[in-house]
C-alpha positions as CSV (number, residue, x, y, z in Angstrom):
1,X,0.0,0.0,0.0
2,X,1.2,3.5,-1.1
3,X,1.7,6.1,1.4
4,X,-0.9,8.0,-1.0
5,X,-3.5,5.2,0.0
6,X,-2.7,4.9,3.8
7,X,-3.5,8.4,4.0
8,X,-7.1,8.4,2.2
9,X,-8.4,5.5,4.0
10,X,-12.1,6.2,6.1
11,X,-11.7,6.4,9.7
12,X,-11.8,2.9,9.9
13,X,-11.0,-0.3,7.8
14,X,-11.2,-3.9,8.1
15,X,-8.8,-6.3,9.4
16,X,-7.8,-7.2,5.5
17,X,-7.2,-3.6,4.8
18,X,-4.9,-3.1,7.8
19,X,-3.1,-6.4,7.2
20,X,-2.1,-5.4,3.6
21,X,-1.0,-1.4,5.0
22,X,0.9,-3.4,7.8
23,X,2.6,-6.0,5.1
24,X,1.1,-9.1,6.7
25,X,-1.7,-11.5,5.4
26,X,-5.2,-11.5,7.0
27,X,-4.7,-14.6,8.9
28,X,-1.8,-13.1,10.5
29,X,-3.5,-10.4,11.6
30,X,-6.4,-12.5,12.9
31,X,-4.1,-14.8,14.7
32,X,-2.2,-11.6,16.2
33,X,-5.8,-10.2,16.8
34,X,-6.7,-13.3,18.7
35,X,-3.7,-13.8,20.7
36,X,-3.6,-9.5,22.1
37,X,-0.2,-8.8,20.1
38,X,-2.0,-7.3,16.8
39,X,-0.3,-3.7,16.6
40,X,-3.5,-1.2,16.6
41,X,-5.9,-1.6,18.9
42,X,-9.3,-3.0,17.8
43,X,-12.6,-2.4,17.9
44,X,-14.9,-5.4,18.3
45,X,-18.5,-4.5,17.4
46,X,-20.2,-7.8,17.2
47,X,-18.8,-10.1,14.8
48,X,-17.2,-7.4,13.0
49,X,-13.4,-6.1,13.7
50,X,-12.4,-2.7,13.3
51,X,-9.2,-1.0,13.0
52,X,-9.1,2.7,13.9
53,X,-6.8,4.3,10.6
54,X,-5.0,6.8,13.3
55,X,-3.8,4.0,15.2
56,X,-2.7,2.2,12.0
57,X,-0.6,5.1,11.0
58,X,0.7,5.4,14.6
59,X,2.0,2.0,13.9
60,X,3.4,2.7,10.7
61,X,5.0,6.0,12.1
62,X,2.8,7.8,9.3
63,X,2.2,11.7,10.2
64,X,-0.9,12.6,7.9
65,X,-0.7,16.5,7.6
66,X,-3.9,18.4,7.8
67,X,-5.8,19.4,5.1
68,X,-8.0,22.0,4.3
């Protein structure tokens, strides 16, 4: 994923999306999900996972400047 597309992503994206910004495949990111050790913090709404895009680019050390 290009920088470009890290920084246009919606507040937050699946667990696939955050796997492929992070490098990783999805069932890495589950297992790391499932075990506490995925990077981000994530929100669990049901059976759905989360991952907020701010703490994905904390992880990735991205600084998205502010736009107007």
């Amino acid at each position: 994923m290009t920088l470009e597309e890290l920084l246009e992503l919606p507040p937050t994206v699946n667990v696939v999306t955050a796997a492929r910004a992070l490098g990783i495949s999805a069932h890495k990111a589950y297992e790391l999900i499932r075990t506490g050790t995925f990077p981000v913090k994530v929100l669990s709404l049901g059976q759905t996972v989360k991952v907020p895009t701010a703490g994905l680019w904390a992880a990735l050390g991205v600084q998205p400047s502010l736009r107007e």
